[in-house]
BADO-847082 format. One record per residue: residue number from 0; residue in three letters; x, y, z of N, C-alpha, C, O, CB in turn. Coordinates in pm, 1 decimal. Glycine has a CB too. Layout:
n,res,n_c1,n_c2,n_c3,ca_c1,ca_c2,ca_c3,c_c1,c_c2,c_c3,o_c1,o_c2,o_c3,cb_c1,cb_c2,cb_c3
NUM,ALA,X,Y,Z,X,Y,Z,X,Y,Z,X,Y,Z,X,Y,Z
...
//
This chain:
n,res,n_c1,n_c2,n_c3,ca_c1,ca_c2,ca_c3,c_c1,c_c2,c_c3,o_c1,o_c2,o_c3,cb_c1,cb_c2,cb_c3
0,UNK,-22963.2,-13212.3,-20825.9,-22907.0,-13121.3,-20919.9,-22867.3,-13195.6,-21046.2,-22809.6,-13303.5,-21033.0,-22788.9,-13048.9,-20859.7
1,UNK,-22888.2,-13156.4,-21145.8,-22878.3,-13202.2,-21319.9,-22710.5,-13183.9,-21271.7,-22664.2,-13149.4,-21163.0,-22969.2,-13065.2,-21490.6
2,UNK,-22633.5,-13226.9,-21417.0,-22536.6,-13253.0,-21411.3,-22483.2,-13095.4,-21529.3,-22364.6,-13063.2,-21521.6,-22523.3,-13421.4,-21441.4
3,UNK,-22568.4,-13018.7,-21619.6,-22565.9,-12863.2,-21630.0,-22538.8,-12783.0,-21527.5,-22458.0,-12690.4,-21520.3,-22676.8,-12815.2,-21667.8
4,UNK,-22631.4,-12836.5,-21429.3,-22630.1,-12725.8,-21343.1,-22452.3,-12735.9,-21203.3,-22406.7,-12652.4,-21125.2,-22820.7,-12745.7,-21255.0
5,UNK,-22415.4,-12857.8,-21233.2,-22307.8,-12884.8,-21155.1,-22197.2,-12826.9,-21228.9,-22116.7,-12757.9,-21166.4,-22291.8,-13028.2,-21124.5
6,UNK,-22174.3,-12855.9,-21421.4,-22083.7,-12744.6,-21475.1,-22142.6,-12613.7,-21460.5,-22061.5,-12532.3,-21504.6,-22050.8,-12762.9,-21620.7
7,UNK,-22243.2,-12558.6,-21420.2,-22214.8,-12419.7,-21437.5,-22178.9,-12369.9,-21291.1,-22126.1,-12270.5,-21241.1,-22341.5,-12339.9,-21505.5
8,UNK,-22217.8,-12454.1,-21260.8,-22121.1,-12400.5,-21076.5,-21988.3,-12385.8,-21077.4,-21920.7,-12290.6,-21038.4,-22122.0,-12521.0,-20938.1
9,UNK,-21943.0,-12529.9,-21144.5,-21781.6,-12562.0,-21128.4,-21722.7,-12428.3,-21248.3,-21604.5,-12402.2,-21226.5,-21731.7,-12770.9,-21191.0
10,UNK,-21785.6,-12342.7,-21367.8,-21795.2,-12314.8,-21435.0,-21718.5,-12158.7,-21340.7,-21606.0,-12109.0,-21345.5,-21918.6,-12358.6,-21502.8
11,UNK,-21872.1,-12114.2,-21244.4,-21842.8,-12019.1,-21204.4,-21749.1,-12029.3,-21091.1,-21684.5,-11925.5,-21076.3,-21942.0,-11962.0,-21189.2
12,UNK,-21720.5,-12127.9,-21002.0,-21605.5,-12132.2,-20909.7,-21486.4,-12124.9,-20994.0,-21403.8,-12042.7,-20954.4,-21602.8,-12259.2,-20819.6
13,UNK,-21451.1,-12200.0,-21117.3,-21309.1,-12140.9,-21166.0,-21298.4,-12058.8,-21217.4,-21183.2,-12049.4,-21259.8,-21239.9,-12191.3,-21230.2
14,UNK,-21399.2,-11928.7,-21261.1,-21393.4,-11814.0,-21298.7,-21390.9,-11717.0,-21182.8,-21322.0,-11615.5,-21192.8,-21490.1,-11796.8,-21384.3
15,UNK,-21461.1,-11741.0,-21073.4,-21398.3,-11695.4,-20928.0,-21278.5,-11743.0,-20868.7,-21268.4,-11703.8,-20752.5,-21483.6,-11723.6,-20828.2
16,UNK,-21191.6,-11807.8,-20904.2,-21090.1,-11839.2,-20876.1,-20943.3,-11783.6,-21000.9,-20823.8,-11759.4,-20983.9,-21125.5,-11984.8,-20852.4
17,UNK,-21019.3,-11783.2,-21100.2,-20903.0,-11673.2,-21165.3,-20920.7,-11551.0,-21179.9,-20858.7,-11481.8,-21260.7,-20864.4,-11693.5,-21288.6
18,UNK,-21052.6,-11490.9,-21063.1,-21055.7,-11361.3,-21059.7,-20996.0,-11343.1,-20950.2,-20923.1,-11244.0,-20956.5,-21172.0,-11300.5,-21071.6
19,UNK,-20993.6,-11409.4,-20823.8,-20933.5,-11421.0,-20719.4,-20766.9,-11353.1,-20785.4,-20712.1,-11242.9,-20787.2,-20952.7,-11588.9,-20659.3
20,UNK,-20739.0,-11472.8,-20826.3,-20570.5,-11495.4,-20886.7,-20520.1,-11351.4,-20933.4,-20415.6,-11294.3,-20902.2,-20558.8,-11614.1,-21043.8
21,UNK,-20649.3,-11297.7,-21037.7,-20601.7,-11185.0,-21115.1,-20588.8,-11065.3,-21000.8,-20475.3,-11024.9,-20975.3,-20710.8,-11148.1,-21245.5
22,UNK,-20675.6,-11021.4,-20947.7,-20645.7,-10961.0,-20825.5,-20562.8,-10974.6,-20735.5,-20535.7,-10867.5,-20681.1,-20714.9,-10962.8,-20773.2
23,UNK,-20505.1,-11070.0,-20692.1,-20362.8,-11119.3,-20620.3,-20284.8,-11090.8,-20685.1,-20196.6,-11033.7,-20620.9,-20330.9,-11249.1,-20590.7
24,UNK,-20253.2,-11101.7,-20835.6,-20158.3,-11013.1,-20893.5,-20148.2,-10922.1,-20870.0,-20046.8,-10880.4,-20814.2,-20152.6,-10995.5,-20984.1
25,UNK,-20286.2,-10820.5,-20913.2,-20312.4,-10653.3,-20940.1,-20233.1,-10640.2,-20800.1,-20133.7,-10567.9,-20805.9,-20508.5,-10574.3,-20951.8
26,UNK,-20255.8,-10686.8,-20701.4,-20210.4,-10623.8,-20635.6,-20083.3,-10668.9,-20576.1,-20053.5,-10576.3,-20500.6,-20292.5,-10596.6,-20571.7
27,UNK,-20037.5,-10713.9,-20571.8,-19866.7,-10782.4,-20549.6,-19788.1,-10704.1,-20657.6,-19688.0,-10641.8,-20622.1,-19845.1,-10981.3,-20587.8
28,UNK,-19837.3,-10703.3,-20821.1,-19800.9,-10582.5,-20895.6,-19773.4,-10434.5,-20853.3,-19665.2,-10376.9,-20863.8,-19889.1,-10572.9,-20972.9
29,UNK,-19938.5,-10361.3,-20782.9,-19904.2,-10265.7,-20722.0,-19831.1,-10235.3,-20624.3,-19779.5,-10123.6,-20619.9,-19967.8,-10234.3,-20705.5
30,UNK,-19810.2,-10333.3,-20519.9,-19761.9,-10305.3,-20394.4,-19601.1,-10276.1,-20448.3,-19526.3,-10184.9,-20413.1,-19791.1,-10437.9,-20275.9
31,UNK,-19568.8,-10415.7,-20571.9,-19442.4,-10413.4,-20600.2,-19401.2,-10230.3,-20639.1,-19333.0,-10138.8,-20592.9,-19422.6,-10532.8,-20729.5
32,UNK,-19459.0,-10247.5,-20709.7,-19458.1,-10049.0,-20800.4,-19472.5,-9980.4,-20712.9,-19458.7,-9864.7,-20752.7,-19587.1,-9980.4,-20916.3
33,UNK,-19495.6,-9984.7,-20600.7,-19540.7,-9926.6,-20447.9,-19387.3,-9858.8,-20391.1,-19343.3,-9746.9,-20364.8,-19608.0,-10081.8,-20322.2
34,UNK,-19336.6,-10006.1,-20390.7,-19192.8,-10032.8,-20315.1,-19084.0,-9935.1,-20363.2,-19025.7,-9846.5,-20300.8,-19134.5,-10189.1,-20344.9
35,UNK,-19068.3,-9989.1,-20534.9,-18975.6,-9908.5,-20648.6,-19011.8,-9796.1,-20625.3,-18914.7,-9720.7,-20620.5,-18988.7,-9934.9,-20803.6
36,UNK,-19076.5,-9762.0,-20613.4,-19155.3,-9550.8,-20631.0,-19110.5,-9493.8,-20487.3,-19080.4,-9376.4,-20465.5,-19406.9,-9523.0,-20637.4
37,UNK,-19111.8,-9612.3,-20381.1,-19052.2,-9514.7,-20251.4,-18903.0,-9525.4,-20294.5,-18845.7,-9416.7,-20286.9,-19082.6,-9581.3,-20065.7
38,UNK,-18827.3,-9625.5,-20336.7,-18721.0,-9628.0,-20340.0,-18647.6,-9539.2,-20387.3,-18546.7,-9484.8,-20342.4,-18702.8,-9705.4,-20372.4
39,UNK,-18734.9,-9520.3,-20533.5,-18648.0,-9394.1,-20665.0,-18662.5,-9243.0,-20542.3,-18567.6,-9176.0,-20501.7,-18796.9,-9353.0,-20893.3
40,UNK,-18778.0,-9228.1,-20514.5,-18797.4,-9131.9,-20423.6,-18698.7,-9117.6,-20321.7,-18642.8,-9008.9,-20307.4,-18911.3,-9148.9,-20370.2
41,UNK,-18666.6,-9231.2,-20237.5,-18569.1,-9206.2,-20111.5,-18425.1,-9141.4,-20186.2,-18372.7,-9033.5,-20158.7,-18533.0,-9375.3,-20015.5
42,UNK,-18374.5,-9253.0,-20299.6,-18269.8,-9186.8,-20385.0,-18284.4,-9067.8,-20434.4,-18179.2,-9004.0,-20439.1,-18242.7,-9250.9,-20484.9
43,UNK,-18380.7,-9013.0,-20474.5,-18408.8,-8889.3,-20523.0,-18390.6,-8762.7,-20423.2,-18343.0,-8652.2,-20449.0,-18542.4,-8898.7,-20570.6
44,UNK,-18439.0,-8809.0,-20310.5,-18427.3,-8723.8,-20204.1,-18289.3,-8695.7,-20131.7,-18272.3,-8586.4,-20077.5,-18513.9,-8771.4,-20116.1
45,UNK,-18193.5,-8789.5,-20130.0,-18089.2,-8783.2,-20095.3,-17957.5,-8774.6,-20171.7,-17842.4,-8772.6,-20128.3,-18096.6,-8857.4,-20034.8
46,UNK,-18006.8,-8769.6,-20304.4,-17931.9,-8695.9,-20386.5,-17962.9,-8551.1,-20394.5,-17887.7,-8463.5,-20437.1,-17938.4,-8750.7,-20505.2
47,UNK,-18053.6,-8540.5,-20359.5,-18084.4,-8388.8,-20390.7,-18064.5,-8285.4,-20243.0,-18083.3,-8166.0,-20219.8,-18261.8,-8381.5,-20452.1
48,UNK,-18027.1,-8377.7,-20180.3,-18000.7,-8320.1,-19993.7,-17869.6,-8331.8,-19993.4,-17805.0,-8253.1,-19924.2,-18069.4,-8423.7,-19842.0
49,UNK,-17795.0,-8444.0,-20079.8,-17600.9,-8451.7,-20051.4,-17624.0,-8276.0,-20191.0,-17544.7,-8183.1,-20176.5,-17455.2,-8705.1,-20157.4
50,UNK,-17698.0,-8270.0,-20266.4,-17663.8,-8093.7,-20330.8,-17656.5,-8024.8,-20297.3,-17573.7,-7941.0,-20332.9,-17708.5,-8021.4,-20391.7
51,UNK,-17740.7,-8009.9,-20201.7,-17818.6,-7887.1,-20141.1,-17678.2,-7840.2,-20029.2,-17624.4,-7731.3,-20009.6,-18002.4,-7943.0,-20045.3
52,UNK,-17649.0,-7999.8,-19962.5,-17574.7,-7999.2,-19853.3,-17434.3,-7954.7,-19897.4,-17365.3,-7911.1,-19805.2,-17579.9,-8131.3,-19786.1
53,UNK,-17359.8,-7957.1,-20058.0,-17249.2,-7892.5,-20110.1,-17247.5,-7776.6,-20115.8,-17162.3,-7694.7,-20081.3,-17220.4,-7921.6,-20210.5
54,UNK,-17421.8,-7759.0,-20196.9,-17394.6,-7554.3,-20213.2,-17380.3,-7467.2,-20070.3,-17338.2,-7351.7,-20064.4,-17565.6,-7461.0,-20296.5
55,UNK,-17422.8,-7545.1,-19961.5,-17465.2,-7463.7,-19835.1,-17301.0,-7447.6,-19791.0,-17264.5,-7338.6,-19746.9,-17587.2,-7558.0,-19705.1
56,UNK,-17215.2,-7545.7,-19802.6,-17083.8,-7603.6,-19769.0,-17000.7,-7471.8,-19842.6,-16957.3,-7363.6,-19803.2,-17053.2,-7780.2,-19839.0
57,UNK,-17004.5,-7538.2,-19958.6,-16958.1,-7403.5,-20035.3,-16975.8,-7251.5,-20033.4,-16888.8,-7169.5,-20062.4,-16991.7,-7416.6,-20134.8
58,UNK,-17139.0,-7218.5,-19983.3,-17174.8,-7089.1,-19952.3,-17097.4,-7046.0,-19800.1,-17067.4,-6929.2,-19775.7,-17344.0,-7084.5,-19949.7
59,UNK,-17074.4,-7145.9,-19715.6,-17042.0,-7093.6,-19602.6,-16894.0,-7135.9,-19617.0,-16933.4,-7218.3,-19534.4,-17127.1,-7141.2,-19477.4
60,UNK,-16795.1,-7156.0,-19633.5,-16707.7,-7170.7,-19704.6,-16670.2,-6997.9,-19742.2,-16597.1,-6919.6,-19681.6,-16753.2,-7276.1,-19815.9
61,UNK,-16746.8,-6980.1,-19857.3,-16707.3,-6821.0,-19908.7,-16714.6,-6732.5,-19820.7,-16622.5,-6660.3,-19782.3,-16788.9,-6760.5,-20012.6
62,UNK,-16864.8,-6733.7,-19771.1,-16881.6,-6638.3,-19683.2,-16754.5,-6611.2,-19548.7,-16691.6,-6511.0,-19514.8,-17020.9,-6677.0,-19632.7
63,UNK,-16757.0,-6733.3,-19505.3,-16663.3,-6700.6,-19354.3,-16550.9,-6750.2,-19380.7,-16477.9,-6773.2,-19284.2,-16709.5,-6768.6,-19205.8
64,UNK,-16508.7,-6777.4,-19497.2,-16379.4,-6793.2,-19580.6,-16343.4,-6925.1,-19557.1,-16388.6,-6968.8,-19451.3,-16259.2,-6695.8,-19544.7
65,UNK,-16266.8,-7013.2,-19631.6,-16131.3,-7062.9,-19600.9,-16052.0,-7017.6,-19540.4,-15980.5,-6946.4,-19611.0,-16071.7,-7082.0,-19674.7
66,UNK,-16010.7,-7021.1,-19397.9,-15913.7,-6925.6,-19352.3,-15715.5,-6959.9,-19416.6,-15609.9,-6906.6,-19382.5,-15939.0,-6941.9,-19162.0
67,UNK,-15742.0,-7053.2,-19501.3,-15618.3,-7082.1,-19580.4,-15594.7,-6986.6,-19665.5,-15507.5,-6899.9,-19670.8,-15619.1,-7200.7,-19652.2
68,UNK,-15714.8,-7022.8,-19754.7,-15736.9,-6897.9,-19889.0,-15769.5,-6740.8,-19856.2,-15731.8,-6649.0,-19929.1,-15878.8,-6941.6,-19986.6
69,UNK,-15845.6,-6723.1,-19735.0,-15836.1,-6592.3,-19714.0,-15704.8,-6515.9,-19647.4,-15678.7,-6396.6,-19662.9,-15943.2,-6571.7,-19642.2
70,UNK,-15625.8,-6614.0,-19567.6,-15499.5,-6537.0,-19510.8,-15435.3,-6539.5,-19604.1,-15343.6,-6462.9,-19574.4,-15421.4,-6581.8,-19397.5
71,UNK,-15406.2,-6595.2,-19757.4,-15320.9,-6563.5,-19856.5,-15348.0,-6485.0,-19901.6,-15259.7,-6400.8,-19918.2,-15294.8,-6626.0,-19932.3
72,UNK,-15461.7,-6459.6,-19944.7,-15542.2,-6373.4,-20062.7,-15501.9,-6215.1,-19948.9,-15445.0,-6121.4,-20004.7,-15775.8,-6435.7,-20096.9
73,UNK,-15531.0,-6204.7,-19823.3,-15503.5,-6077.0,-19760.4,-15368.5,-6059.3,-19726.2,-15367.1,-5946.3,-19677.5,-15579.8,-6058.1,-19645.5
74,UNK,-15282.0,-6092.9,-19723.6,-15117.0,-6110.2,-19713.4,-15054.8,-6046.3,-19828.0,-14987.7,-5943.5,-19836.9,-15064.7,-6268.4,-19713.5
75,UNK,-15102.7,-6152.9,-19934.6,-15097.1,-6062.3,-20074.7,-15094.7,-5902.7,-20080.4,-15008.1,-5815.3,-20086.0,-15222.6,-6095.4,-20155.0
76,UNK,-15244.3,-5910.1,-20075.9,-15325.5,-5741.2,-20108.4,-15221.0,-5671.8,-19991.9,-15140.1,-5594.2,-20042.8,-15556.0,-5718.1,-20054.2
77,UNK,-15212.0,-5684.6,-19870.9,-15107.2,-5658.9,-19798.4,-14971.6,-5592.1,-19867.4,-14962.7,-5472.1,-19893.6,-15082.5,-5779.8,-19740.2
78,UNK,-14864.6,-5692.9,-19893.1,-14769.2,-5682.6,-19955.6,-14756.9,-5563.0,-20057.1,-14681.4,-5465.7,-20056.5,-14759.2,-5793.3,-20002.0
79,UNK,-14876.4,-5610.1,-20162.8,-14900.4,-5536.4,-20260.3,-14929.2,-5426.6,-20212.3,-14890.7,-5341.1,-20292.1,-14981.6,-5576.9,-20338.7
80,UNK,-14995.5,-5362.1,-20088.9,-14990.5,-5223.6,-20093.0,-14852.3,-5165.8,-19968.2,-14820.7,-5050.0,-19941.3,-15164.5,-5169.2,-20053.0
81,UNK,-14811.3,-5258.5,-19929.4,-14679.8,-5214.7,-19881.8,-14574.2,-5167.1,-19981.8,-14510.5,-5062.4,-19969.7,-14623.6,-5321.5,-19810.3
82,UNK,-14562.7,-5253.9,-20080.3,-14472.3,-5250.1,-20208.1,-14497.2,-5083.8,-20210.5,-14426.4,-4999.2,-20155.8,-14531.3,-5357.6,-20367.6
83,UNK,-14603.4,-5064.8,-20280.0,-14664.8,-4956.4,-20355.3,-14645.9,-4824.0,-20260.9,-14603.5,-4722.0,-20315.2,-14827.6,-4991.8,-20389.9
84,UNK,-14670.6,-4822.8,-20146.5,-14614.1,-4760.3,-20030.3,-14473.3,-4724.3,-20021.0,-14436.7,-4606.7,-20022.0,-14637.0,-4836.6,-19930.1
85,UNK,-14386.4,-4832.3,-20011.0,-14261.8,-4777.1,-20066.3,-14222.8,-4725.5,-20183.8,-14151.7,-4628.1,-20158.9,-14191.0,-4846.4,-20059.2
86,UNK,-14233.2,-4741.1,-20293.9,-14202.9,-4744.7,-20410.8,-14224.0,-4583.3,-20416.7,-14133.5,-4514.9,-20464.5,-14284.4,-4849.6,-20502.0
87,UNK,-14328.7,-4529.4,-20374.1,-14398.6,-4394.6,-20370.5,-14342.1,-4325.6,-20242.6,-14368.6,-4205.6,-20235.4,-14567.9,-4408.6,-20365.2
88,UNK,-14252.1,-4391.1,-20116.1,-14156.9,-4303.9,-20042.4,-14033.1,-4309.0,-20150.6,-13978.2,-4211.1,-20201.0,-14117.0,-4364.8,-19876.4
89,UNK,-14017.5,-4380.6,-20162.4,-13859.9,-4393.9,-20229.2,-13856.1,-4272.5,-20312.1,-13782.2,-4174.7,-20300.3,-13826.1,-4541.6,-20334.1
90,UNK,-13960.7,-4298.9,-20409.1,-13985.6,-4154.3,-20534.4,-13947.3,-4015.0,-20463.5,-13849.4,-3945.9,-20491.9,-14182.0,-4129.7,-20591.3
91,UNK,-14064.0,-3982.4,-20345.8,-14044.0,-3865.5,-20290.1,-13933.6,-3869.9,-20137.3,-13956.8,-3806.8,-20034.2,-14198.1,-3814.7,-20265.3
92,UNK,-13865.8,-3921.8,-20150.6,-13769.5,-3934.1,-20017.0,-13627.9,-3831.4,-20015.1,-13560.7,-3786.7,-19922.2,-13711.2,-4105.6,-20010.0
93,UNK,-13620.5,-3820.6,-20137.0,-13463.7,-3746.9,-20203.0,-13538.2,-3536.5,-20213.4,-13459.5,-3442.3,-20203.9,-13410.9,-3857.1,-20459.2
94,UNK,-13661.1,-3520.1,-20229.0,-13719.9,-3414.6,-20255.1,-13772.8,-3384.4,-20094.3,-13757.4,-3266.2,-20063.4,-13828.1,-3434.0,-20379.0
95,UNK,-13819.6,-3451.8,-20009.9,-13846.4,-3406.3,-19868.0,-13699.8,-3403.5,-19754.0,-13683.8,-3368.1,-19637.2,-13968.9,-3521.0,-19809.7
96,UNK,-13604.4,-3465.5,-19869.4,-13501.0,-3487.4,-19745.0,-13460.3,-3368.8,-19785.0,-13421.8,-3297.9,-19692.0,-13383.5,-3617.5,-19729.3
97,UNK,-13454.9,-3321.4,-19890.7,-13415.8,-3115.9,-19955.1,-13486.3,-3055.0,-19900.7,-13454.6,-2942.3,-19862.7,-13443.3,-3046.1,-20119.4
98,UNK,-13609.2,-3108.4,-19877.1,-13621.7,-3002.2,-19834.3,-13681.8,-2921.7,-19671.7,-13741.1,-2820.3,-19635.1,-13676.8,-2982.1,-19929.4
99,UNK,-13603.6,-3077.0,-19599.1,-13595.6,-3076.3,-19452.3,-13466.0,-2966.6,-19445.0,-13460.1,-2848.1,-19412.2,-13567.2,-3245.7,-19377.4
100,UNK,-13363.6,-3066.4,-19492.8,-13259.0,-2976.6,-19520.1,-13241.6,-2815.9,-19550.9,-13152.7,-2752.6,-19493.8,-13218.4,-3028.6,-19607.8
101,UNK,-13304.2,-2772.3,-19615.9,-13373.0,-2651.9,-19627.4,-13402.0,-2533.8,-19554.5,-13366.1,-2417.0,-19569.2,-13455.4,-2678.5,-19646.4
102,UNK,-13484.3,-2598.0,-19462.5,-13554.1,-2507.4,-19347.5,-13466.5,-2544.3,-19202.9,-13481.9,-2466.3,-19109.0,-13742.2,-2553.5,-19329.0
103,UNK,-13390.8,-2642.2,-19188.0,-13276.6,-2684.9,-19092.2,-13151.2,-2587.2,-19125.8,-13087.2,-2525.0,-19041.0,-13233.4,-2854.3,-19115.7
104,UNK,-13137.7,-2586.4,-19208.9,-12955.6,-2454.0,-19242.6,-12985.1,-2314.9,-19292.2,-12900.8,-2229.8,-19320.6,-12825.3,-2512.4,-19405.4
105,UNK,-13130.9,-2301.5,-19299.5,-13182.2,-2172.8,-19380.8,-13204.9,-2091.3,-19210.6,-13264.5,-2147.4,-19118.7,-13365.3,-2205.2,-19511.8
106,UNK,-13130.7,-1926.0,-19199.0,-13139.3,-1884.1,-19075.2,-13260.9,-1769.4,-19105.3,-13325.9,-1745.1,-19206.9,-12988.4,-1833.1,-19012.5
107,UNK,-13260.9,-1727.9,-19009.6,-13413.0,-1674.8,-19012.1,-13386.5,-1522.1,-18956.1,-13384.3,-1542.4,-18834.7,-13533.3,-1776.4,-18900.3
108,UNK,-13367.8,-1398.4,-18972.4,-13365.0,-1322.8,-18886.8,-13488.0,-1237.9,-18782.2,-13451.1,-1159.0,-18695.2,-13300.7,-1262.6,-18950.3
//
């Protein structure tokens, strides 16, 4: 073999050898970008499952109440229509007691 023909060998072995290289990147690159993309994803997913997992919390929550907030909130409304209940005997209590009274001393023949 000429001593041409020995650089163009050695020529093409180190051009196969930094194609080698470049490809060992490409892909140690990709795999890397591989990794990050499941990662953002896993975070992505479990941020979006701790949301999901508040509104459901919160929906069932309303629905079957707080039983803190719902025994106040009905105690209340309670009260409030007891109040209103009296307030409306009291008014008419002096006019039915006349007129029990009434038909009790009134004689009948």
């Amino acid at each position: 073999m000429s001593s041409s023909d020995r650089g163009g060998i050695q020529a093409l072995l180190a051009a196969e050898q930094d194609a080698q290289r470049i490809v060992a990147n490409a892909r140690a690159a990709k795999t890397a970008r591989l990794r990050q993309a499941k990662e953002e994803a896993e975070r992505e997913v479990a941020q979006y499952r701790a949301q999901r997992e508040a509104e459901f919390r919160k929906k069932l929550s309303d629905s079957s109440g707080d039983s803190g907030a719902n025994v106040k909130r009905l105690e209340s409304e309670t009260n409030d229509k007891i109040n209103r209940l009296s307030d409306d005997a009291a008014k008419v209590a002096a006019e039915v007691t006349a007129l029990l009274m009434n038909y009790v001393i009134t004689v009948k023949n």
